[in-house]
py3Dmol code that shows the C-alpha trace and the ligand (Angstrom):
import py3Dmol

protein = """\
ATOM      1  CA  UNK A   1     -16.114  -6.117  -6.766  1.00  0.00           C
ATOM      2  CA  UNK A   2     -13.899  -7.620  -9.390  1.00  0.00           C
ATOM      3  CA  UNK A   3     -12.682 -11.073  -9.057  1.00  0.00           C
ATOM      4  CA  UNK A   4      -9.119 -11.693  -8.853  1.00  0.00           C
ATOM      5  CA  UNK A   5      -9.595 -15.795  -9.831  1.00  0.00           C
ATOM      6  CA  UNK A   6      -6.091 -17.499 -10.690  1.00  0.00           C
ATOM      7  CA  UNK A   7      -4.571 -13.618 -10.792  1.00  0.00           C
ATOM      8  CA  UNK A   8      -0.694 -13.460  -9.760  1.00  0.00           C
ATOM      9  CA  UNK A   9      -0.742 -10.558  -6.893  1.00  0.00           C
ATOM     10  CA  UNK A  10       2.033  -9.189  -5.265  1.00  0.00           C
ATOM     11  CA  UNK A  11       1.634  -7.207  -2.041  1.00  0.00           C
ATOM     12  CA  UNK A  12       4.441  -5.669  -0.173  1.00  0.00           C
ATOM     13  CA  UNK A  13       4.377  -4.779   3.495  1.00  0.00           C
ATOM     14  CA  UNK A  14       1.897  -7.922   3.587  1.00  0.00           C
ATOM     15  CA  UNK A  15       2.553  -8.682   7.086  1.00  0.00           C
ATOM     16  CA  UNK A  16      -0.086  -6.625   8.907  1.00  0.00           C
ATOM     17  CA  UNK A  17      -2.210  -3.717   8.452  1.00  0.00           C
ATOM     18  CA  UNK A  18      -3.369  -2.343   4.659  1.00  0.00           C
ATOM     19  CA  UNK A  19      -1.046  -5.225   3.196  1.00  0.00           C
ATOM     20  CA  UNK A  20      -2.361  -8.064   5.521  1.00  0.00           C
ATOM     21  CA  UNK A  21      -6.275  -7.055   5.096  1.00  0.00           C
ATOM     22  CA  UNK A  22      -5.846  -6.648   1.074  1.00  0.00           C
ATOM     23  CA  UNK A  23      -3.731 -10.193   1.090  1.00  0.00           C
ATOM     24  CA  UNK A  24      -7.108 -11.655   2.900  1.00  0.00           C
ATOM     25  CA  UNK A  25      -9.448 -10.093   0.401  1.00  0.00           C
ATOM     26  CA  UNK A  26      -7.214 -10.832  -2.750  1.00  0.00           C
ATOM     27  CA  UNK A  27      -7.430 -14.793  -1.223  1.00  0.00           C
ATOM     28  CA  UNK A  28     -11.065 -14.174  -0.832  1.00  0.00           C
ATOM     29  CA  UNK A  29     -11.384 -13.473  -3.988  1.00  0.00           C
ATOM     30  CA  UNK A  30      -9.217 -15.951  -5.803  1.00  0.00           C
ATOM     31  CA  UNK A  31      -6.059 -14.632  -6.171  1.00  0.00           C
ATOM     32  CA  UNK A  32      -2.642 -16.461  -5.970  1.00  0.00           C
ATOM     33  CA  UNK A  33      -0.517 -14.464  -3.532  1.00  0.00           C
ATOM     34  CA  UNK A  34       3.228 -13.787  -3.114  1.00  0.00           C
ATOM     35  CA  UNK A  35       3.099 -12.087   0.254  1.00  0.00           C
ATOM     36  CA  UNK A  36       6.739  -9.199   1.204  1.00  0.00           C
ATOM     37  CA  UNK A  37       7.654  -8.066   4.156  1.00  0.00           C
ATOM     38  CA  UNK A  38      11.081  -7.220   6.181  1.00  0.00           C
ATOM     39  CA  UNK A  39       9.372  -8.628   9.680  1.00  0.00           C
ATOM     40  CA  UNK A  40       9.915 -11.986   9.067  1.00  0.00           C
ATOM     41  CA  UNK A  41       8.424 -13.713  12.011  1.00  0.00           C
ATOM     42  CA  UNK A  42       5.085 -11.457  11.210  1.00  0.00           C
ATOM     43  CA  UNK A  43       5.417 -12.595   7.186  1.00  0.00           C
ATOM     44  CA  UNK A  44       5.082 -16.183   8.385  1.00  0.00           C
ATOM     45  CA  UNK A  45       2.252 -15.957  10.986  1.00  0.00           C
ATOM     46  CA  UNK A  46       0.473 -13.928   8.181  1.00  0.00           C
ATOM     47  CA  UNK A  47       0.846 -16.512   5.218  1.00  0.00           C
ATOM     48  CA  UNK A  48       0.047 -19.561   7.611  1.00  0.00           C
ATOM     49  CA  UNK A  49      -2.944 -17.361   8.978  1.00  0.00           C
ATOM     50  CA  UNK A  50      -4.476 -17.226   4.888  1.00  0.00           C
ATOM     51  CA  UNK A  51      -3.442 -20.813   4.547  1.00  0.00           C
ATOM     52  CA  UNK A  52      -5.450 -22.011   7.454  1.00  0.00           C
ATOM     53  CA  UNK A  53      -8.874 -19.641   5.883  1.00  0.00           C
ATOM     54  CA  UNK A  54      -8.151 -20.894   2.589  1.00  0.00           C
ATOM     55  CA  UNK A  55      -6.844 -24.287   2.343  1.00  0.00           C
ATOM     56  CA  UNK A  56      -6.480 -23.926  -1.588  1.00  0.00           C
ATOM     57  CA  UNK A  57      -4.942 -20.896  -1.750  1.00  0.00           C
ATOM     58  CA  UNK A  58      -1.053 -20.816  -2.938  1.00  0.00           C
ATOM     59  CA  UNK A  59       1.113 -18.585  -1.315  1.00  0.00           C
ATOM     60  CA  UNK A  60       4.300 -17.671  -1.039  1.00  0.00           C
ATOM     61  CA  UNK A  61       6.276 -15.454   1.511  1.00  0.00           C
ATOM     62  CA  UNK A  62       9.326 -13.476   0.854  1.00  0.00           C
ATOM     63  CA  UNK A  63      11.424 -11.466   3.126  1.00  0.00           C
ATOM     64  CA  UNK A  64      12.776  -8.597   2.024  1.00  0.00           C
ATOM     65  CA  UNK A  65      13.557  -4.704   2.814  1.00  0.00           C
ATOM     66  CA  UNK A  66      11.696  -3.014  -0.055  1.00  0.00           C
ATOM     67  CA  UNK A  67      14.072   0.073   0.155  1.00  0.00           C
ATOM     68  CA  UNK A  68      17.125  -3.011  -1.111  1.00  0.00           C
ATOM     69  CA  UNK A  69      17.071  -2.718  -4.685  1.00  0.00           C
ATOM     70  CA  UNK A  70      18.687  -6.592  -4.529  1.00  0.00           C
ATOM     71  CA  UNK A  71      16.209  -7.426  -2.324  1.00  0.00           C
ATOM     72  CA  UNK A  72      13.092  -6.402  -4.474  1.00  0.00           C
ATOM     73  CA  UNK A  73      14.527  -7.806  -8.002  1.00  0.00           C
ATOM     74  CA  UNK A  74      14.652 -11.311  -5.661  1.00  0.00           C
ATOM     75  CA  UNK A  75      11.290 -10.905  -4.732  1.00  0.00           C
ATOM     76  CA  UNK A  76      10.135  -9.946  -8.575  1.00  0.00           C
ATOM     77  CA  UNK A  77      12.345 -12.954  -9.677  1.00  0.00           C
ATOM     78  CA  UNK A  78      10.836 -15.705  -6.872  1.00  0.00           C
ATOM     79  CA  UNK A  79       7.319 -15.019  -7.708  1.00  0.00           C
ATOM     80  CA  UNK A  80       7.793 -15.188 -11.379  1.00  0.00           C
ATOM     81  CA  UNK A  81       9.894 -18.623 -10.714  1.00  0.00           C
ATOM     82  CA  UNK A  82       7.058 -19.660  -8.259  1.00  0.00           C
ATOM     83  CA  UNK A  83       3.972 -18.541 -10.525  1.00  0.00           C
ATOM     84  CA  UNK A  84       5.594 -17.404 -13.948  1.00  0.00           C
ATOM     85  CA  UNK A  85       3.846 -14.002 -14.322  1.00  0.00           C
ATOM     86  CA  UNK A  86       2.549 -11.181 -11.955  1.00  0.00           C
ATOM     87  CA  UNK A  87      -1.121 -10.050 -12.622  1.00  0.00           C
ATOM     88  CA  UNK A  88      -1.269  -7.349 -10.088  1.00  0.00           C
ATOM     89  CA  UNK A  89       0.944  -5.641  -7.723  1.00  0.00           C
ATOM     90  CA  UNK A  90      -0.306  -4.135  -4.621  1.00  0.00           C
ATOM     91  CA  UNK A  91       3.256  -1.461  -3.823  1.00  0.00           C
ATOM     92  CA  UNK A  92       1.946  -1.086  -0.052  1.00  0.00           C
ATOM     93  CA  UNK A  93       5.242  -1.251   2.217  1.00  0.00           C
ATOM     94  CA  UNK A  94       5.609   2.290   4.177  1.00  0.00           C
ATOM     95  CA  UNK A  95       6.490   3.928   7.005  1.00  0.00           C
ATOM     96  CA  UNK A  96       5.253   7.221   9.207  1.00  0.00           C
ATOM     97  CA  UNK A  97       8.495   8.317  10.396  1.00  0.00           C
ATOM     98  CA  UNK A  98       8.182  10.405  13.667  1.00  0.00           C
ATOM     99  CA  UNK A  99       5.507  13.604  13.684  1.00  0.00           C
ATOM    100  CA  UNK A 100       8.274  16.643  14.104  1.00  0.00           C
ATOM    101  CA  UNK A 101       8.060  20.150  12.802  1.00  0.00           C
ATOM    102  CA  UNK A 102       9.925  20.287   9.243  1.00  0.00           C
ATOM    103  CA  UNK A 103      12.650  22.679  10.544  1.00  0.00           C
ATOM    104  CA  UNK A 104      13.752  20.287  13.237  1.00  0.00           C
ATOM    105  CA  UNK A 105      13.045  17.083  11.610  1.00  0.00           C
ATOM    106  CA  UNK A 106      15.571  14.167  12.459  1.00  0.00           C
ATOM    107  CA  UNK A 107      17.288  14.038   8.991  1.00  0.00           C
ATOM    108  CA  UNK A 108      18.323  10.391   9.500  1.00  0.00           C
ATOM    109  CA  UNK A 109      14.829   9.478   9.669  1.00  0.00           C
ATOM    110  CA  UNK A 110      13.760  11.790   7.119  1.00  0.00           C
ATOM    111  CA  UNK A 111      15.953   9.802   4.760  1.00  0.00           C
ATOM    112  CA  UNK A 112      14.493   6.637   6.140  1.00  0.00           C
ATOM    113  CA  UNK A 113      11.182   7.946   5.236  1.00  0.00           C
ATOM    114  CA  UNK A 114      12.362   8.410   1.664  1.00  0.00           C
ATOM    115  CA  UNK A 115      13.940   5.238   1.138  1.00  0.00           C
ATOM    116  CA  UNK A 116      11.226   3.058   2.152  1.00  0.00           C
ATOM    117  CA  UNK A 117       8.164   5.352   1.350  1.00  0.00           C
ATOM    118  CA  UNK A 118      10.026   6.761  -2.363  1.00  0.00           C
ATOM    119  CA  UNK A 119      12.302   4.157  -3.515  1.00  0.00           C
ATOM    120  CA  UNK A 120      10.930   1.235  -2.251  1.00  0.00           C
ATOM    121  CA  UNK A 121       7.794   1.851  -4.279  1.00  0.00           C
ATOM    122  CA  UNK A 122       9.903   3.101  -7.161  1.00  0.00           C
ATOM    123  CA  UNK A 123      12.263   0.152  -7.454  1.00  0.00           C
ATOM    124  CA  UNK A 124       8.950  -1.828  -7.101  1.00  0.00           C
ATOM    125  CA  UNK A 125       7.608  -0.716 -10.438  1.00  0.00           C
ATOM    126  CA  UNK A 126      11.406  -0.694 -11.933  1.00  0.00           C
ATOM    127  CA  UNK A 127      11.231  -4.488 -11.349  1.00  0.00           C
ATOM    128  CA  UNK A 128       7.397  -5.580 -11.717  1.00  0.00           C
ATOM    129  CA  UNK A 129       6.355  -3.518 -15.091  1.00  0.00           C
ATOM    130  CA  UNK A 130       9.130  -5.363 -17.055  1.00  0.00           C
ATOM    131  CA  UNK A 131       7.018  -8.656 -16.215  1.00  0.00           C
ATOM    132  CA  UNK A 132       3.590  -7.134 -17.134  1.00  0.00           C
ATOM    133  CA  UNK A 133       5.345  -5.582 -20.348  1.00  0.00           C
ATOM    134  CA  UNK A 134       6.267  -9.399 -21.547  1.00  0.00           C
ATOM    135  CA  UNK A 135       2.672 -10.403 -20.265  1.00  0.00           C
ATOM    136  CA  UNK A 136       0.943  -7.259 -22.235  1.00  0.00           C
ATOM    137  CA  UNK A 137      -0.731  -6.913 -18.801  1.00  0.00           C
ATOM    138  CA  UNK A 138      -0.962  -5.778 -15.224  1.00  0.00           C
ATOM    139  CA  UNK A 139      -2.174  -3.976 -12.598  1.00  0.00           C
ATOM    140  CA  UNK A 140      -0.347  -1.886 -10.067  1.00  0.00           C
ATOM    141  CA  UNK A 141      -2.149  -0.206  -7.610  1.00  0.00           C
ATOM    142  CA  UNK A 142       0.454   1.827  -5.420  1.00  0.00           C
ATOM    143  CA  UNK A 143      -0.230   3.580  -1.725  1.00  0.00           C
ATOM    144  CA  UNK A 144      -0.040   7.372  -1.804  1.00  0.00           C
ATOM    145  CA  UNK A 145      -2.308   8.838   1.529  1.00  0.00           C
ATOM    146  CA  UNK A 146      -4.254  11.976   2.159  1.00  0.00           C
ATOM    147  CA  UNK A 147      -0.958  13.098   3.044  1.00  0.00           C
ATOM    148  CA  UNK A 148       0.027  12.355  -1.106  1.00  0.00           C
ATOM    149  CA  UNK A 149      -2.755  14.867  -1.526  1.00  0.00           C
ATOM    150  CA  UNK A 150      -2.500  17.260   1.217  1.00  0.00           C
ATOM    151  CA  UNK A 151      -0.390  18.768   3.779  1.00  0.00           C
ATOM    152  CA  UNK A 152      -0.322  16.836   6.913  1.00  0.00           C
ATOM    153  CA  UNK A 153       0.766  18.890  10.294  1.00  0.00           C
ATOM    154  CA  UNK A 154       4.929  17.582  11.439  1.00  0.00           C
ATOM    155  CA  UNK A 155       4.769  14.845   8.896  1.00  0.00           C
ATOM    156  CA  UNK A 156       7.078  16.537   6.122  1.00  0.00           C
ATOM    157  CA  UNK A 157       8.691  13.363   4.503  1.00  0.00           C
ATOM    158  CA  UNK A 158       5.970  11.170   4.671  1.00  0.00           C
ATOM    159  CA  UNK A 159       4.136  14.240   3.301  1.00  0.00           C
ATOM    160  CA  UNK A 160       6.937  14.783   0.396  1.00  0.00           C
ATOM    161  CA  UNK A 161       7.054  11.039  -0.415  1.00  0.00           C
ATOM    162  CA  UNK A 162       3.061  10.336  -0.553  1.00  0.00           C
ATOM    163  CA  UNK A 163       2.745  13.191  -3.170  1.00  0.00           C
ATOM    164  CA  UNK A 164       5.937  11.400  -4.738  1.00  0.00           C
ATOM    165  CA  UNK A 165       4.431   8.277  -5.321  1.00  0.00           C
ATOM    166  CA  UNK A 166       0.807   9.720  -6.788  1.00  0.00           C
ATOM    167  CA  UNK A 167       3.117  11.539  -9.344  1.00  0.00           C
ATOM    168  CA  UNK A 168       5.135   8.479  -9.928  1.00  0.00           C
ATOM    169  CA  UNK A 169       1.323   6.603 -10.539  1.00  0.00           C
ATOM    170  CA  UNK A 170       0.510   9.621 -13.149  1.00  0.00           C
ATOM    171  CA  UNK A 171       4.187   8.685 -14.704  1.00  0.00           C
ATOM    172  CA  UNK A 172       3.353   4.863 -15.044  1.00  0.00           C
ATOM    173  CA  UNK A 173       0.349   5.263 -16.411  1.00  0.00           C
ATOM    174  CA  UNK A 174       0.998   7.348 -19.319  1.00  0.00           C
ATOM    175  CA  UNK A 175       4.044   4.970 -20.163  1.00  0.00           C
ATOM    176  CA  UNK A 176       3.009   2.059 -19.974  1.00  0.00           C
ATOM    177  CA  UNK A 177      -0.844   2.492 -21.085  1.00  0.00           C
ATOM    178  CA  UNK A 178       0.349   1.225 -24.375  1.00  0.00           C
ATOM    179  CA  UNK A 179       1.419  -1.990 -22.692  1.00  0.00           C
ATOM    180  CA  UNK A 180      -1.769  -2.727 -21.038  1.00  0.00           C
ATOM    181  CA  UNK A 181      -0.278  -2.290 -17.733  1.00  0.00           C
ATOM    182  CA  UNK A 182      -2.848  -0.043 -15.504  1.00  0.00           C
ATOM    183  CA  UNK A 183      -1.749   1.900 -12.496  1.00  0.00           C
ATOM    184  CA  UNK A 184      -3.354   3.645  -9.956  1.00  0.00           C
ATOM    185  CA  UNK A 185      -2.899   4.652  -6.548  1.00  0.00           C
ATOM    186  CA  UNK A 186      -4.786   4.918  -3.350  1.00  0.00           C
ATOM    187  CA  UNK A 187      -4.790   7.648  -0.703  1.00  0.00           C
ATOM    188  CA  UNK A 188      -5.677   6.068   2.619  1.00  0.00           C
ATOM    189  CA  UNK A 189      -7.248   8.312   5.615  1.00  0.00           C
ATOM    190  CA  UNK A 190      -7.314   7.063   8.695  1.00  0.00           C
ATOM    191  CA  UNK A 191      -7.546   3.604   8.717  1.00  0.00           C
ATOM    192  CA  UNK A 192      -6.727   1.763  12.139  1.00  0.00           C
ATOM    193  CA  UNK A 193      -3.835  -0.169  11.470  1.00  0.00           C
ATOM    194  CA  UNK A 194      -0.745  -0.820  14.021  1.00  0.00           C
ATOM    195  CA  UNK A 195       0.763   2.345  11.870  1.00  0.00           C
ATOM    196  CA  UNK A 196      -1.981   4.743  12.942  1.00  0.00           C
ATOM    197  CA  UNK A 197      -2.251   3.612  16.264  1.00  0.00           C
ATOM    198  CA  UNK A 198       1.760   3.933  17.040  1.00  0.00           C
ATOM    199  CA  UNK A 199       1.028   8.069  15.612  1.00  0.00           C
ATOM    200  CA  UNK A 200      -2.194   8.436  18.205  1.00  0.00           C
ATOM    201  CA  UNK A 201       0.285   7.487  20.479  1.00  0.00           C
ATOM    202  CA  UNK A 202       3.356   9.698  19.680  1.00  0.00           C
ATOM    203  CA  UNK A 203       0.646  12.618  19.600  1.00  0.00           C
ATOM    204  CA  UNK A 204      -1.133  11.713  23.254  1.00  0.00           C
ATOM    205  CA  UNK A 205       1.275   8.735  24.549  1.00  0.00           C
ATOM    206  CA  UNK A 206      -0.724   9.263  27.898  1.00  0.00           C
ATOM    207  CA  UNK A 207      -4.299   8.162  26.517  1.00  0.00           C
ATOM    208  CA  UNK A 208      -3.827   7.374  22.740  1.00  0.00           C
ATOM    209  CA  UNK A 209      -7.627   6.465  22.847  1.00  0.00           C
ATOM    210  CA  UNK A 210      -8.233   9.771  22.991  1.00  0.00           C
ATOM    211  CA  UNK A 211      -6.666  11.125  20.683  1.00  0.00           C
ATOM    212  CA  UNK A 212      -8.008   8.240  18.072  1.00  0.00           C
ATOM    213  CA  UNK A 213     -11.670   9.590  19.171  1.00  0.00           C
ATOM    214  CA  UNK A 214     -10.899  13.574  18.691  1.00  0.00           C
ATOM    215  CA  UNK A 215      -8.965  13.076  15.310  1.00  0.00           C
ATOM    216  CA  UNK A 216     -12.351  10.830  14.103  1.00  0.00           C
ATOM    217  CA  UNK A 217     -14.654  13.827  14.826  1.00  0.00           C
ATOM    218  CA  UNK A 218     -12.959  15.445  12.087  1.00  0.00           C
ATOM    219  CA  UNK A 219     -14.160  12.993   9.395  1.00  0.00           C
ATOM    220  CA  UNK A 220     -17.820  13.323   7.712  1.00  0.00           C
ATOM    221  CA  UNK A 221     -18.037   9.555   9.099  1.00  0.00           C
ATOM    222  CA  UNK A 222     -17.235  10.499  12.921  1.00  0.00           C
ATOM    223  CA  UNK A 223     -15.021   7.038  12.748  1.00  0.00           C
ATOM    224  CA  UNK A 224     -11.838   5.975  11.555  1.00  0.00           C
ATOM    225  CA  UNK A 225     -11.702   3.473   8.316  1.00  0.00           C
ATOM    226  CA  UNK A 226     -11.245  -0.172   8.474  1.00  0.00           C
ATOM    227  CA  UNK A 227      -8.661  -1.767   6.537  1.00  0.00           C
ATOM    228  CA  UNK A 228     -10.844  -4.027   5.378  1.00  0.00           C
ATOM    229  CA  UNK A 229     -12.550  -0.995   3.676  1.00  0.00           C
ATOM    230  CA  UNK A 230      -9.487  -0.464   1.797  1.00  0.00           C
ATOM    231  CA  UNK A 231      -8.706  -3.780   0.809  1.00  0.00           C
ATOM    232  CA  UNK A 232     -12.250  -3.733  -0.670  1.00  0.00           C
ATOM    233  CA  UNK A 233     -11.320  -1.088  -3.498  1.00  0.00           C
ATOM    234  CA  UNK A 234      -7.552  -2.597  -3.905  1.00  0.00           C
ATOM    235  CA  UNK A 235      -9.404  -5.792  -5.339  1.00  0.00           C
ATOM    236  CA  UNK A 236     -11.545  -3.782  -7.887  1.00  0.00           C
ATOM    237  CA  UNK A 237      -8.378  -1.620  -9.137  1.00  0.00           C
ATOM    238  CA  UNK A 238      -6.701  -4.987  -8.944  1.00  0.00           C
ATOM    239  CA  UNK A 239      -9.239  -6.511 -11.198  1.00  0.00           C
ATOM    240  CA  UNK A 240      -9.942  -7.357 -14.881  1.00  0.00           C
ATOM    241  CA  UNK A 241     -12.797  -4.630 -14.283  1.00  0.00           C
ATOM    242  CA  UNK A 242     -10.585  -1.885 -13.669  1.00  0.00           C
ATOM    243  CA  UNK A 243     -10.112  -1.456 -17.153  1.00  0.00           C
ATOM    244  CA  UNK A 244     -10.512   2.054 -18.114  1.00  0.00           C
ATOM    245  CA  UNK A 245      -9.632   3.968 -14.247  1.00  0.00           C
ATOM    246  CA  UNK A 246      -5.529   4.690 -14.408  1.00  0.00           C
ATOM    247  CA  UNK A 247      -2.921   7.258 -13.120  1.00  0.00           C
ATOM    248  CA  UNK A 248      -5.295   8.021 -10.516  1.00  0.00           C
ATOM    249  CA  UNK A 249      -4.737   8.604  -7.196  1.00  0.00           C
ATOM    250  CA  UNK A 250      -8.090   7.431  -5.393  1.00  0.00           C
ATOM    251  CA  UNK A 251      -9.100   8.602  -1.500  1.00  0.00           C
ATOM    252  CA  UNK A 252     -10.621   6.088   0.681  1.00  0.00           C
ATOM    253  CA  UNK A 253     -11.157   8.423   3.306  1.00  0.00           C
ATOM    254  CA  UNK A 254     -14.701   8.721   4.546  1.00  0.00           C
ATOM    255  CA  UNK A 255     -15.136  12.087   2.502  1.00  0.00           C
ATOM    256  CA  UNK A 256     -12.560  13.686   4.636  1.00  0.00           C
ATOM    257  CA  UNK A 257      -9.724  15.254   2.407  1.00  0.00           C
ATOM    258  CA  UNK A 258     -12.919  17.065   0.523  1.00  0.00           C
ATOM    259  CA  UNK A 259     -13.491  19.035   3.404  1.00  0.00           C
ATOM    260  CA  UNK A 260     -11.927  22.502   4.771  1.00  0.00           C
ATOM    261  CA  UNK A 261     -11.532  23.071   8.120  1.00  0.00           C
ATOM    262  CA  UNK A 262     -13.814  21.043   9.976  1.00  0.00           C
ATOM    263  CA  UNK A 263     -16.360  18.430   9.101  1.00  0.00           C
TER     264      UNK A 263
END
"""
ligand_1 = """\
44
NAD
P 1.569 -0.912 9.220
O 2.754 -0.321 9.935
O 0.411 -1.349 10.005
O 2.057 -2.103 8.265
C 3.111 -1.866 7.374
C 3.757 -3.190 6.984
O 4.820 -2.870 6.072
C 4.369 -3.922 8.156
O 4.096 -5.302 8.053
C 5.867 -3.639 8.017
O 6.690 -4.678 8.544
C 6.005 -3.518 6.511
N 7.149 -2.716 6.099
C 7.464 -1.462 6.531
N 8.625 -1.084 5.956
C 9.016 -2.090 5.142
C 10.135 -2.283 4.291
N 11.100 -1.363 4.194
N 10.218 -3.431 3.581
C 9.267 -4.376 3.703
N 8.201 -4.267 4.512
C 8.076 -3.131 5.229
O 1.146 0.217 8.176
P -0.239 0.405 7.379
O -1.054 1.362 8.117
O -0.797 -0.911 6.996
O 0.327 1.164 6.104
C 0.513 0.503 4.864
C 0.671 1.569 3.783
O -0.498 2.383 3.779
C 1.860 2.514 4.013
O 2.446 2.852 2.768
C 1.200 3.724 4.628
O 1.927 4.907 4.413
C -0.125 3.735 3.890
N -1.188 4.487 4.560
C -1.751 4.021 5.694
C -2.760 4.760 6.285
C -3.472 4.293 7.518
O -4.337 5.025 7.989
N -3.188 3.122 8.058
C -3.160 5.974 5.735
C -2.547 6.421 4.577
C -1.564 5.654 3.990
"""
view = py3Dmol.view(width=600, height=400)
view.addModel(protein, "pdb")
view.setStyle({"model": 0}, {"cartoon": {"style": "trace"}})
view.addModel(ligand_1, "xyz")
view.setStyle({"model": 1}, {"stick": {}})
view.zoomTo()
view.show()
């Protein structure tokens, strides 16, 4: 895995979850971290739980709603005051929405979905890629999910918006190659976070257990991922080493989206 020694990383949605086990790789591996989040009691448990594994690592904690376009320039402009450049940018903050057939879908959480999940990880790159153009450097790794890849059953904007942000990653990459800014994305499967458990229990809310064990017999691994897994391959696409890998949108899965029908 690359080492991410004295690099400038941004994550968003950094409280828990994909955000909070990449932070705690990205410190493992050196990195100086400006932690996001809009829960800001969470945000603050999270930094001072880093702080107390790694005495000398600097971090900082922002609040902020990354669907506020106000709100993410701050959080662009307080880690460049705090560090004075961004080396990598980890464009994780998302939500599921509720699982609903598309027809019937709630349309005030469908836009929710698309202002979090779209333009929060749009004005992201708006604000951070100016700051790796001036640096003639960066990495962005942005979080798509099998659903950016495939259909996923009564998850229509969460669907729409995951395929969004893998085309936004091809978009990035061809325009700012030249600037030595490379972008991918990932494509989580299941990885048990608080976000996947809250869905296991909207589709079986009397034994959500249960429904976590049927939905892993459907992957080649017969188990859900960890997030740790993830966080693994965020800190190699953050890295000096991914040098050559861009615009791609990269399943951590457990072979799953590779399969049709059942595994
Ligand atoms: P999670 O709900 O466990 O954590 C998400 C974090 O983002 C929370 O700390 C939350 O407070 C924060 N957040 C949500 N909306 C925000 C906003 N508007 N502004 C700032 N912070 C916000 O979710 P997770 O499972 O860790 O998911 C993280 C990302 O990974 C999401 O984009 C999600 O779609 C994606 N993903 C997750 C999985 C999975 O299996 N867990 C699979 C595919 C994709």
């Amino acid at each position: 895995m690359g080492s991410l020694k004295d690099k400038v990383v941004v994550i968003t949605g950094a409280a828990m979850g994909l955000g909070y086990a990449t932070a705690e790789q990205a410190a493992k591996n050196g990195a100086k971290l400006a932690l996001v989040d809009y829960n800001a009691d969470s945000l603050q448990k999270a930094a001072d739980g880093l702080k107390a594994h790694y005495p000398d690592l600097e971090v900082i904690a922002i609040v902020a709603d990354v669907s506020d376009e106000a709100a993410v320039k701050n959080y662009v402009d307080e880690t460049v005051n705090a560090f004075g450049r961004i080396d990598g940018f980890y464009n994780n903050a998302g939500i599921e929405g509720r699982q609903a057939p598309l027809t019937s879908y709630d349309l005030d959480v469908f836009k929710k979905v698309i202002d979090i999940n779209l333009m929060g990880a749009y004005f992201g790159l708006r604000y951070v890629i100016p700051v790796m153009q001036q640096q003639q450097h960066g990495r962005i790794v942005n979080v798509a999910s099998v659903g950016g890849i495939r259909g996923v059953m009564n998850q229509t904007p969460y669907v729409a918006t995951k395929h969004a942000v893998s085309g936004m990653t091809k978009n990035a990459a061809l325009e700012y190659g030249k600037d030595g800014i490379v972008t991918n994305a990932i494509a989580p499967g299941a990885i048990l976070t608080p976000m996947v458990a809250e869905a296991f229990n909207q589709i079986n809310p009397a034994d959500p257990k249960k429904a976590e064990s049927e939905y892993a017999q459907f992957n080649p691994t017969k188990r859900l991922g960890l997030p740790e897994e993830v966080g693994k391959l965020v800190v190699f696409l953050l890295s000096e080493d991914c040098s050559y890998v861009s615009g791609q949108t990269i399943a951590v899965d457990g072979g799953q989206s590779n399969s049709y029908g059942f595994a």
